[in-house]
N, C-alpha and C positions, 0 to 999 in steps of 0.2 A: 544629279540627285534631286527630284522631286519631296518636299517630305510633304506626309500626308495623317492629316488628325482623324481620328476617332471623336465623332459626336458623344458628349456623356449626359445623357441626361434623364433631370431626377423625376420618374414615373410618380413616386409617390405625391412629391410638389403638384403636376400635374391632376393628378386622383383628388386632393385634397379641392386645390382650385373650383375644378367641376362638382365635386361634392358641394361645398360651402356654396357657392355661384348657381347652381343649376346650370346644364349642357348652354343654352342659348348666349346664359351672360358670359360664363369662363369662355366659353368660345370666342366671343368679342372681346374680351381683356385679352384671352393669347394671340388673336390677331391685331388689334390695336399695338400690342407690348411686340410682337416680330415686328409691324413695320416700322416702329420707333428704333430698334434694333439693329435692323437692317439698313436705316438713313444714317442712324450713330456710327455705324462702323463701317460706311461710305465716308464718314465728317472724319472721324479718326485718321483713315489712310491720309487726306487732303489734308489735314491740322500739320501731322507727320511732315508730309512733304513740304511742306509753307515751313516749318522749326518752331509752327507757333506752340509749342512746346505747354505751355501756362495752359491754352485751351484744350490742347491735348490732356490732359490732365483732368481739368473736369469733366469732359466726354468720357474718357475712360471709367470716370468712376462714376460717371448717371448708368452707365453699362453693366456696372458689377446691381445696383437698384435692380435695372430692368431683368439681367439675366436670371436674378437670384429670384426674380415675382414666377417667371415663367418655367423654373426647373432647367435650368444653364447651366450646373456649375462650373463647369468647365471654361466656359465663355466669360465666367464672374470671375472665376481664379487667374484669367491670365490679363480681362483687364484689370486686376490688382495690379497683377506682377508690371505691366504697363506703368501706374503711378509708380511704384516703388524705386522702379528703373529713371524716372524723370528726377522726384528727388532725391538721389543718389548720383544723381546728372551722368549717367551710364550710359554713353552713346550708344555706344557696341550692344549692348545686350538689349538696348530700347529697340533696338532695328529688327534684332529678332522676336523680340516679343508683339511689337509692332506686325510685323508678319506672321507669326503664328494666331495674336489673335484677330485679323483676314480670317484666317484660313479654317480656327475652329468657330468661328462667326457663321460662316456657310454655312459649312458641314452641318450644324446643329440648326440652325434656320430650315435646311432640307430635312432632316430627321422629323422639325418641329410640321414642317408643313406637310407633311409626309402621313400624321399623326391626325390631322384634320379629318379625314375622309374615315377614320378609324371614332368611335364611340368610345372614350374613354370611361 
């Protein structure tokens, strides 16, 4: 069993960004904020595997910042669920959350970068 996330993300966030910003700046805050993104939840999986647990924790939640600037919510709602899992010292359910958010990390980084080449 592979399981597989649906990217969610918020057009409107997006719209506003580029509105407020003009196409040149938002465009450079939404790539700036992905590769911040995309190194944080490289740092995430490694914090995980090491059990440094404390730093996992605040990566997780500079992620919910990042996700929430760029129209993520999906990515922002499960690194919540991430900190909540740590303290409540939830092993078991950190490992999956920990892995799902991998997994809807991607998926929504491809959506996002996907969206580039597209004039919003």
């Amino acid at each position: 069993m592979k399981p597989k996330e649906v990217a969610n993300v918020d057009y409107d966030r997006l719209n506003e960004l580029y509105t407020q910003l003009g196409q040149s700046n938002a465009k450079d805050i939404v790539c700036r904020a992905m590769e911040e993104l995309a190194l944080r939840l490289t740092h995430c999986d490694k914090l995980y595997r090491d059990k440094a647990l404390g730093d996992l924790h605040k990566s997780a939640k500079s992620l919910v910042a990042i996700a929430d600037q760029i129209g993520m919510p999906a990515v922002s709602s499960v690194a919540g669920h991430v900190t909540i899992c740590i303290d409540c010292e939830n092993t078991i359910a950190l490992a999956a959350r920990v892995a799902r958010l991998l997994r809807i990390g991607e998926e929504s980084l491809a959506v996002i970068r996907d969206l580039q080449d597209i004039t919003i």
